[in-house]
OpenMM code with the backbone's topology and positions (N, CA, C; nanometers):
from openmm import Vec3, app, unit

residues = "UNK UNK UNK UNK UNK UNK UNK UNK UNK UNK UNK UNK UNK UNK UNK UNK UNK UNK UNK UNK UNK UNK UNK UNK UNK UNK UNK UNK UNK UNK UNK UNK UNK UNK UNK UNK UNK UNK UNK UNK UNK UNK UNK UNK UNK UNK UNK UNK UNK UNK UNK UNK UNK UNK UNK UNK UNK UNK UNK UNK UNK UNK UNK UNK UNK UNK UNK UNK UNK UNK UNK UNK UNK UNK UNK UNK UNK UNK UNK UNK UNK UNK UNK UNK UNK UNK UNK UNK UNK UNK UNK UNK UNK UNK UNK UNK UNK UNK UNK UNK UNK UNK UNK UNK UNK UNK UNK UNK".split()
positions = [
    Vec3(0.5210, 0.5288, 0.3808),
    Vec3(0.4363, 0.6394, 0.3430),
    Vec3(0.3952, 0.7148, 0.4688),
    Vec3(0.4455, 0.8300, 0.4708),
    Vec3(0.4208, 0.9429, 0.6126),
    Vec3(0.2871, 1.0163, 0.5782),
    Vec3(0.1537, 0.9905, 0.6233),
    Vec3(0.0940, 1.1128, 0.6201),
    Vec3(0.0939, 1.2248, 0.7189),
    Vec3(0.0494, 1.3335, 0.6769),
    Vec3(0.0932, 1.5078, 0.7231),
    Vec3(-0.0943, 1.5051, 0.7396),
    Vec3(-0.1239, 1.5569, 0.8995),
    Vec3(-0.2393, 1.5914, 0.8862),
    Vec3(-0.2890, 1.6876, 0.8757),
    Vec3(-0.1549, 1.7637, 0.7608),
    Vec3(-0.2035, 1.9235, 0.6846),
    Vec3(-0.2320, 1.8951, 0.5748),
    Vec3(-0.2493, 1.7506, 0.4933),
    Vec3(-0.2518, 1.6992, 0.3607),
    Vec3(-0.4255, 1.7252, 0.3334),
    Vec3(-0.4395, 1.7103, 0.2400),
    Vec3(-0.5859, 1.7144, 0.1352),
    Vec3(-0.5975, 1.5632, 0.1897),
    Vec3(-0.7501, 1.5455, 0.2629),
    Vec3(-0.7402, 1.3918, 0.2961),
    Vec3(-0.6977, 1.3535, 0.3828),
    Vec3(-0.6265, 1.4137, 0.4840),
    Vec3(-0.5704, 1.3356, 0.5681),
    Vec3(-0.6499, 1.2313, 0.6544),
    Vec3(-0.7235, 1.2358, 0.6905),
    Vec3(-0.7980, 1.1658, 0.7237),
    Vec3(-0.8567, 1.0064, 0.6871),
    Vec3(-0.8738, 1.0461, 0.5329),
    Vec3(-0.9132, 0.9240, 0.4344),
    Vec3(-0.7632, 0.8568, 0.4063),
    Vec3(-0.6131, 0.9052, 0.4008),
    Vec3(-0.5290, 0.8591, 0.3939),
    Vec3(-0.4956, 0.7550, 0.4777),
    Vec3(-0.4961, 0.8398, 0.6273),
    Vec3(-0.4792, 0.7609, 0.7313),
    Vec3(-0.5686, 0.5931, 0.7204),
    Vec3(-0.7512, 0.6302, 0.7292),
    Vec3(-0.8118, 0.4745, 0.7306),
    Vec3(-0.7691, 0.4437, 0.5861),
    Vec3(-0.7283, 0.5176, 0.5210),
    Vec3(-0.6947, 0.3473, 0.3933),
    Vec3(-0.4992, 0.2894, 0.4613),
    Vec3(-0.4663, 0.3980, 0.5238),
    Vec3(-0.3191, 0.3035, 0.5403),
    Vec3(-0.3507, 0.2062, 0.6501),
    Vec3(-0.4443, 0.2042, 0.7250),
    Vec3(-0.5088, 0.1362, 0.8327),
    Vec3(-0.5213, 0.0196, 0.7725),
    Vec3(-0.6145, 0.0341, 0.6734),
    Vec3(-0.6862, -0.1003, 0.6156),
    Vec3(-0.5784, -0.1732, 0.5467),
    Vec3(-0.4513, -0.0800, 0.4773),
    Vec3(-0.3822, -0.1857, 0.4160),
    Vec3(-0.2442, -0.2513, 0.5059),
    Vec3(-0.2493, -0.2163, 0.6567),
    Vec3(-0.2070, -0.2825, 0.7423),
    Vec3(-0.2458, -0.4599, 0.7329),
    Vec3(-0.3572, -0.4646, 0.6670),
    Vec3(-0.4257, -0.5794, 0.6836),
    Vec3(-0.3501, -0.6810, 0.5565),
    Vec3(-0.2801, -0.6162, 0.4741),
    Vec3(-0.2776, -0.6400, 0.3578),
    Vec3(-0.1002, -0.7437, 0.3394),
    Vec3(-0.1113, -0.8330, 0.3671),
    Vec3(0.0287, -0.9351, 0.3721),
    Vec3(0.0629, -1.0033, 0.2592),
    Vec3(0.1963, -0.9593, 0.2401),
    Vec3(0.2814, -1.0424, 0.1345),
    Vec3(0.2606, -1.1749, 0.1925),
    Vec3(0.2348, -1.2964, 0.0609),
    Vec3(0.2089, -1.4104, 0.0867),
    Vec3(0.3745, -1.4907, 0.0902),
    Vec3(0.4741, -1.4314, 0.0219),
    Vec3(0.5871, -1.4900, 0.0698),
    Vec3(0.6801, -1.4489, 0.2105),
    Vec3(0.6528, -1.3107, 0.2223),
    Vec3(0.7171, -1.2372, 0.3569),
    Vec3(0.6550, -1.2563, 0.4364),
    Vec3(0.5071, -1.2574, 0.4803),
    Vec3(0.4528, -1.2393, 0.5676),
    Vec3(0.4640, -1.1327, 0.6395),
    Vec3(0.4833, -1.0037, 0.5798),
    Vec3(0.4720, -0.8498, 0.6608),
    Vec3(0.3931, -0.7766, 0.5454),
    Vec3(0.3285, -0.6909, 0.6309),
    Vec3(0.2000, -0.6103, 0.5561),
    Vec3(0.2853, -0.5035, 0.4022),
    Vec3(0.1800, -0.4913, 0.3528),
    Vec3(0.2135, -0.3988, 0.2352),
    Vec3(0.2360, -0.2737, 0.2901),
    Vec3(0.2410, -0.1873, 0.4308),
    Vec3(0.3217, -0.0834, 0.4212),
    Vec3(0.4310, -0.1190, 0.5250),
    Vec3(0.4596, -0.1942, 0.5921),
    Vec3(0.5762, -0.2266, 0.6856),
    Vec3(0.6769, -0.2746, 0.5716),
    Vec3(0.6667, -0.3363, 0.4173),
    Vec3(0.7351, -0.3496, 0.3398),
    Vec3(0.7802, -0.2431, 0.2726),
    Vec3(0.7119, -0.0880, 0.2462),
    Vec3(0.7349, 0.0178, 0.1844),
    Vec3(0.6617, 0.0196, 0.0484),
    Vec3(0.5847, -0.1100, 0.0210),
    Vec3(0.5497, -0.1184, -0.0969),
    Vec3(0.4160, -0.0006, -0.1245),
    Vec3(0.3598, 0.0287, -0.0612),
    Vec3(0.2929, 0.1863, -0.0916),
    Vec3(0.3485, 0.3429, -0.1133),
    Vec3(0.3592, 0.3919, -0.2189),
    Vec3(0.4351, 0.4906, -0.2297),
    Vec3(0.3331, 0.6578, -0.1859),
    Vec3(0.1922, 0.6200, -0.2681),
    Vec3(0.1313, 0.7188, -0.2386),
    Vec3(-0.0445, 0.6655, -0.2490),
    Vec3(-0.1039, 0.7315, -0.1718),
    Vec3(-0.2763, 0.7341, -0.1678),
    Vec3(-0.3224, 0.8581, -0.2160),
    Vec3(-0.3855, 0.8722, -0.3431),
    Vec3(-0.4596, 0.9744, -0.3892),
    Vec3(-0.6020, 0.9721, -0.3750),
    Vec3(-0.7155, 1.0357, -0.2865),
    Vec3(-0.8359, 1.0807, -0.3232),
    Vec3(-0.8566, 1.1646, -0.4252),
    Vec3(-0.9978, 1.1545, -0.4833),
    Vec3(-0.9973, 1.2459, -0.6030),
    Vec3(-1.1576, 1.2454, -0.5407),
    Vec3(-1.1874, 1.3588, -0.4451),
    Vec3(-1.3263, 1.3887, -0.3792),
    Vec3(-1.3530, 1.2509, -0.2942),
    Vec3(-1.4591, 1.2263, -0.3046),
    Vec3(-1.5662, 1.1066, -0.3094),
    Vec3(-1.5103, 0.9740, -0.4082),
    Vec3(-1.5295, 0.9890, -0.5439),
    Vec3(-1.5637, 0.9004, -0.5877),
    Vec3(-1.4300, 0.7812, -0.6217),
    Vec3(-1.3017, 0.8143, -0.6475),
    Vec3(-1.2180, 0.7339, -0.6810),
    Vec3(-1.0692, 0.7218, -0.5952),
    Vec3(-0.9945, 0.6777, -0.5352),
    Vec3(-0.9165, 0.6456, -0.4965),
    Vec3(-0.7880, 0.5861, -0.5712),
    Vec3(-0.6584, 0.6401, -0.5597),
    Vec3(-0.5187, 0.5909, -0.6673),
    Vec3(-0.4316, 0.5750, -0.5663),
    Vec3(-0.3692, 0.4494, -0.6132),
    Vec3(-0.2478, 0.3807, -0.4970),
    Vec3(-0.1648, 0.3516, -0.5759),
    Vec3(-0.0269, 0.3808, -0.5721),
    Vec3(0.0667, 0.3990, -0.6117),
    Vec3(0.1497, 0.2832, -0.5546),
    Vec3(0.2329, 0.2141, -0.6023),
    Vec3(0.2541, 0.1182, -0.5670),
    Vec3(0.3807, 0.0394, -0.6366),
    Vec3(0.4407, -0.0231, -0.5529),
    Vec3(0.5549, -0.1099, -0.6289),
    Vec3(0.5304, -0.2685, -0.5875),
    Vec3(0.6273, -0.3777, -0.6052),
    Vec3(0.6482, -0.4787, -0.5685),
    Vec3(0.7780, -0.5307, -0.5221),
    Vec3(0.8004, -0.6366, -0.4457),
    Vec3(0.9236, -0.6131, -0.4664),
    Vec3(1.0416, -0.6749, -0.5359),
    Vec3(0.9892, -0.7095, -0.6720),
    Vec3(1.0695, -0.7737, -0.7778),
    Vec3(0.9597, -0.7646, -0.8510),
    Vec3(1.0053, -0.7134, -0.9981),
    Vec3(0.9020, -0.6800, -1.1024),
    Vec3(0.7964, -0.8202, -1.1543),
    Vec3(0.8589, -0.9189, -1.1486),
    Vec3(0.8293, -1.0447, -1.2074),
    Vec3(0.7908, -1.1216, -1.0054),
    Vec3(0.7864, -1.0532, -0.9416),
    Vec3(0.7099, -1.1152, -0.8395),
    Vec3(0.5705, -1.1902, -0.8656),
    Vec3(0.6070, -1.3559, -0.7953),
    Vec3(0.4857, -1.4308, -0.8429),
    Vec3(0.3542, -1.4700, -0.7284),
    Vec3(0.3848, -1.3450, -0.6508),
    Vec3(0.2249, -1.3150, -0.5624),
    Vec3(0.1889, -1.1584, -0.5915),
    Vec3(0.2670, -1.0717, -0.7131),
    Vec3(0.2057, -0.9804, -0.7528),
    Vec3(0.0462, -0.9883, -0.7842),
    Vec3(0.0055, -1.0118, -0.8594),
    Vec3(-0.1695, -1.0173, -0.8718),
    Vec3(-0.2625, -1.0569, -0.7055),
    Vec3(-0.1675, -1.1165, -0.6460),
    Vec3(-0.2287, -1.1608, -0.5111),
    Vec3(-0.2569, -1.0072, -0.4321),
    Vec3(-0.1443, -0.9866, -0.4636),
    Vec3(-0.0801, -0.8338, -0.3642),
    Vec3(-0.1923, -0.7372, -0.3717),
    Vec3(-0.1607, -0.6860, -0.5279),
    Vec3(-0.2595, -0.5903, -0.5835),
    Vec3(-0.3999, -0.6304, -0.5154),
    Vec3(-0.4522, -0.7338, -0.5989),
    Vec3(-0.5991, -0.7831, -0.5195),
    Vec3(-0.6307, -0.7298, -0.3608),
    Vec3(-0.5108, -0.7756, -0.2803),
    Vec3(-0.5511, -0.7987, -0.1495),
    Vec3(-0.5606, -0.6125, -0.1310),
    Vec3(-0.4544, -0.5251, -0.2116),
    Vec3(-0.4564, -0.4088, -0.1687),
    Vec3(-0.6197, -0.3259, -0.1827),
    Vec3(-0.6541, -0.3710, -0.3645),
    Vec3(-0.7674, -0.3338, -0.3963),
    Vec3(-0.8943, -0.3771, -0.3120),
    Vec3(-0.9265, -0.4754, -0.2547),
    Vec3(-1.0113, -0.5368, -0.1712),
    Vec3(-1.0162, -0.5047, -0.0429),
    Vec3(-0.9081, -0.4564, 0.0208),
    Vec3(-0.8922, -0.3645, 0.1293),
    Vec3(-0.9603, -0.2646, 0.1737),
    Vec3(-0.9076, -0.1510, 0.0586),
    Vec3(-0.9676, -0.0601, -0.0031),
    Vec3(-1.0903, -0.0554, -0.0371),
    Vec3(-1.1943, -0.1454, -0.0298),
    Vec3(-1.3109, -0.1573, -0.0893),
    Vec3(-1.3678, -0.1735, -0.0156),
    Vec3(-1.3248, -0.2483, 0.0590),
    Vec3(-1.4104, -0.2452, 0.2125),
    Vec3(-1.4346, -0.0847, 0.3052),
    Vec3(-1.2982, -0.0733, 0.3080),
    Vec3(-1.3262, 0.0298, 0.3689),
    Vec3(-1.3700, 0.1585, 0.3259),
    Vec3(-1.3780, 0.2178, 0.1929),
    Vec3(-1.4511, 0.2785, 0.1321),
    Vec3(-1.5683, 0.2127, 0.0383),
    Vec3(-1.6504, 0.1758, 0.0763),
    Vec3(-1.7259, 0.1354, -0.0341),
    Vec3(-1.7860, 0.2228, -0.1352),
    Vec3(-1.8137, 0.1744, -0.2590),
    Vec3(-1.8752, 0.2809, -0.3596),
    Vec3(-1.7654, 0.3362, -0.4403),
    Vec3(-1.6423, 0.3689, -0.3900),
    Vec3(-1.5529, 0.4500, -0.4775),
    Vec3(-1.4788, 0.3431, -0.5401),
    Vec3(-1.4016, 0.4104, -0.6397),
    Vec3(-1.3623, 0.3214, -0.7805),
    Vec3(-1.1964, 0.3069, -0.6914),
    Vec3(-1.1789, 0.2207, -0.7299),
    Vec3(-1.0230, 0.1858, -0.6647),
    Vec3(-0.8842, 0.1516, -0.7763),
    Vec3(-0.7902, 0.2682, -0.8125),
    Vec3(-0.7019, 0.2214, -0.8682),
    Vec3(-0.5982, 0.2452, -0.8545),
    Vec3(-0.5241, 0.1214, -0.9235),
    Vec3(-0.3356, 0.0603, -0.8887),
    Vec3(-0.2899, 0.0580, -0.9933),
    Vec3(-0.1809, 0.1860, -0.9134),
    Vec3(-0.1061, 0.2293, -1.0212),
    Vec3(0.0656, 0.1607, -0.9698),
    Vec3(0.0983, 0.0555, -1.0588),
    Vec3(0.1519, -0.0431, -1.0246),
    Vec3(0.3121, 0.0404, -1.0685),
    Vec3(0.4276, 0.0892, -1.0048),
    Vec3(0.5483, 0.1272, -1.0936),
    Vec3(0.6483, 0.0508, -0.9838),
    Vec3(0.7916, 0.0870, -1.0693),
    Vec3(0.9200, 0.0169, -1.0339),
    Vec3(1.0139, 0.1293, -1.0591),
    Vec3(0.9526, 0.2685, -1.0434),
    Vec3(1.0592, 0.3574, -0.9952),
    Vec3(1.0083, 0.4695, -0.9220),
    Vec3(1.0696, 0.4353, -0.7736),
    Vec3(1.1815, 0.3814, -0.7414),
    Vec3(1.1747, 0.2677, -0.7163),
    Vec3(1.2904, 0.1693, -0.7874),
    Vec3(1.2818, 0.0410, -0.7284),
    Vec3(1.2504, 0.0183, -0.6063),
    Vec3(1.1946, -0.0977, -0.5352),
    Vec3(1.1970, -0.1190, -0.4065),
    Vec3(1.3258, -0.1907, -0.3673),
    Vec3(1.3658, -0.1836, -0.2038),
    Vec3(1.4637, -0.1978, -0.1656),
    Vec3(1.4686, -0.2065, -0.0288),
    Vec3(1.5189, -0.2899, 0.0275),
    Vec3(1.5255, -0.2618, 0.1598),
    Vec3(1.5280, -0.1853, 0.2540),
    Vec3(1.5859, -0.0750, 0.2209),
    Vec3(1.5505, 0.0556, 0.2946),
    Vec3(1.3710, 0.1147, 0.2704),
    Vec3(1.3433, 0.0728, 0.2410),
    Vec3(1.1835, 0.0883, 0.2398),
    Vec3(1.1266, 0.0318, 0.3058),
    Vec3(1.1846, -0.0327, 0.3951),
    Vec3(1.1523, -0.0959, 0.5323),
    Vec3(1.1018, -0.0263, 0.6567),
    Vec3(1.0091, -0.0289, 0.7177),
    Vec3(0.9766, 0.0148, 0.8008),
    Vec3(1.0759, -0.0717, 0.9351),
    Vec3(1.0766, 0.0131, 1.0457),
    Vec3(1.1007, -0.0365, 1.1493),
    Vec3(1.0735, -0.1710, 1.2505),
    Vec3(0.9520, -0.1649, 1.1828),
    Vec3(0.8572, -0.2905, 1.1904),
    Vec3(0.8815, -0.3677, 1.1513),
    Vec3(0.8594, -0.3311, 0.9813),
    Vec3(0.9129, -0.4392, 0.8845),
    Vec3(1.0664, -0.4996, 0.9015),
    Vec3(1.1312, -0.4281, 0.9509),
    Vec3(1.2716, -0.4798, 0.9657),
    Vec3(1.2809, -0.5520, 1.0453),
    Vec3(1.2224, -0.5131, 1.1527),
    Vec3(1.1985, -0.6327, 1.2560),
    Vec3(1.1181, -0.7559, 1.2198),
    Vec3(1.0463, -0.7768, 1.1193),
    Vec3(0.9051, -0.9063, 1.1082),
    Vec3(1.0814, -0.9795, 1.0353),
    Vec3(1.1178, -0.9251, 0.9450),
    Vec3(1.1898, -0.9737, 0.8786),
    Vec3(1.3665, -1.0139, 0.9038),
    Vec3(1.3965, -0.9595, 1.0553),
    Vec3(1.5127, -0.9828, 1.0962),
    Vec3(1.6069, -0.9198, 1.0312),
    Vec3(1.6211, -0.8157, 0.9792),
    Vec3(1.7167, -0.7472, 0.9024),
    Vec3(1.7392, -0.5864, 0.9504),
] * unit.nanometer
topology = app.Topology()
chain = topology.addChain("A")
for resn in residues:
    res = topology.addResidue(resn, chain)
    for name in ("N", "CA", "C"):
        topology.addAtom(name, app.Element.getBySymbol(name[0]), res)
């Protein structure tokens, strides 16, 4: 996820992709955006926040972990606003959704 600091938000985009740096797959061990698994961060003013989001296998069994850790992230670092995950599988995820990083945590 590239933010543009000509975007609506840029700012609030940036500290929530910050915070979900923090945010690690419990089987990979690389963060939820070095995996690609964030597609988009929506503010809506102040009060609510939408994260767009995949996994990377639909039936993934640290999905609920994931989500959590993303939503709790998020909560910290904005407190007060409503936080929601909007969970999809298109576009599938895929290895090329790899960050540079991520390719590297992961040797590929």
């Amino acid at each position: 996820m590239i933010v543009s600091l000509s975007q609506p938000y840029a700012n609030e985009k940036i500290k929530a992709q910050q915070a979900l740096y923090n945010v690690i797959d419990p089987e990979l061990f690389v963060n939820v955006i070095d995996l690609g698994l964030i597609y988009e961060i929506d503010f809506d003013g102040e009060n609510s926040i939408t994260v767009t989001m995949t996994l990377s296998t639909p039936h993934c069994p640290m999905g609920e972990a994931i989500t959590n850790g993303v939503r709790n992230a998020l909560e910290i670092a904005f407190p007060g606003r409503t936080i929601n995950i909007n969970l999809t599988f298109e576009p599938r995820w895929n290895f090329e959704m790899l960050t540079e990083e991520g390719r590297a945590q992961l040797g590929v």
